[in-house]
N, C-alpha and C positions, 0 to 999 in steps of 0.2 A: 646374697650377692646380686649386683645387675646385672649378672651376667652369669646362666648356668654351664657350666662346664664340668670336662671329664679329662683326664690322661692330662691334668697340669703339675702345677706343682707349689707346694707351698711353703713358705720360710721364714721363719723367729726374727726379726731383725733386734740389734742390740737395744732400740728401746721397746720393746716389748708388744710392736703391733707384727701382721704377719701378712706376707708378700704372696698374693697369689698370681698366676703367670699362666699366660699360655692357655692351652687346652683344645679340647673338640668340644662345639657348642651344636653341634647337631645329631644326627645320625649317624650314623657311618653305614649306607649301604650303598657303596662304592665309590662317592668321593666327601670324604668327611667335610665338616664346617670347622675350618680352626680359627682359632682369635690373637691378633695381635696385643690384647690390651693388658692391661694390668690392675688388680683391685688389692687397696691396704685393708683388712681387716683390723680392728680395734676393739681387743677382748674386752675393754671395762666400758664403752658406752654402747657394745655388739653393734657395731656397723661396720660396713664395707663403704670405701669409696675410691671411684675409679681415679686410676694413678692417672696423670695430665697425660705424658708420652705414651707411644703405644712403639712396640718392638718392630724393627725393621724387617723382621722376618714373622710371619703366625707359623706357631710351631706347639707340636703335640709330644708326650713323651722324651721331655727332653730334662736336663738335672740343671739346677741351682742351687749353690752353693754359697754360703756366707763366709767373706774373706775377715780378714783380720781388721781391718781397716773400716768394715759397718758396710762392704758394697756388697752386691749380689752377681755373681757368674751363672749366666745364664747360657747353656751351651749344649749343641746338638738337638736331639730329637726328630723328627718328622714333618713333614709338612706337605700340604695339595694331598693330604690321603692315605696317609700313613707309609703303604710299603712300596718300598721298592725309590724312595725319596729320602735317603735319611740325607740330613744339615753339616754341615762343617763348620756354621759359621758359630759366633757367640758374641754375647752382649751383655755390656755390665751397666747395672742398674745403679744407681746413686741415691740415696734416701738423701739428704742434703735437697738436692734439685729436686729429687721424684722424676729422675730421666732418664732414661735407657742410650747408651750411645755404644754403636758397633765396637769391638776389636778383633785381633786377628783372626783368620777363620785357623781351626784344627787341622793338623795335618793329616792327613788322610790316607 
C-alpha cells in the first residue's frame, strides 16, 4: 500500500478490486494519525493505487458497506484519537467517479 494503516477497512467491489479506507497511520500514543485517503487494490496485477478523492472526514474504526448499486457506505467510526470522538457522519463512495461525497450524518 502507499500508505500503511491500521483500524480501516476493506471491501470487494462488484468488479473485483478492493476498497481500502480510512485507518490510523501512526502510533497511537495519545493522539493517533488518521487518514483521509483511499487506496483500490487490484488482485490480478497486486497493486494498490491511491483513490483521487480523499474523505471529508479521517476516520478510524469505522464500517463500509457495499450497497446494491456498486457504491460503498462509508459510516461512523472515530477520529482526532480514537476515544471519546466517535462520527455521525458518513460518506459514500462511487467507483464510477472514484469520489467520496458526504451524506446525511447518523442519528445519534
Amino acid at each position: 500500500m502507499a500508505l500503511g494503516r491500521s483500524d480501516h477497512t476493506a471491501t470487494l467491489l462488484l468488479d473485483g478490486t478492493v476498497l481500502v479506507v480510512g485507518g490510523s497511520t501512526g502510533p497511537c500514543d495519545g493522539a493517533c494519525q488518521l487518514s483521509d485517503s483511499a487506496e483500490l487494490y487490484n488482485p490480478v496485477s497486486r497493486t494498490f493505487s491511491l483513490v483521487p478523492g480523499t474523505l471529508a472526514v479521517a476516520r478510524a474504526l469505522h464500517t463500509a458497506t457495499l450497497l446494491g448499486d456498486g457504491t460503498v457506505l462509508v459510516a461512523g467510526g472515530s477520529s482526532v484519537g480514537y476515544c471519546c470522538n466517535d462520527l455521525a457522519s458518513a460518506e459514500l463512495y462511487d467507483p464510477a467517479t472514484r469520489r467520496f461525497s458526504q451524506v446525511q450524518d447518523m442519528i445519534q
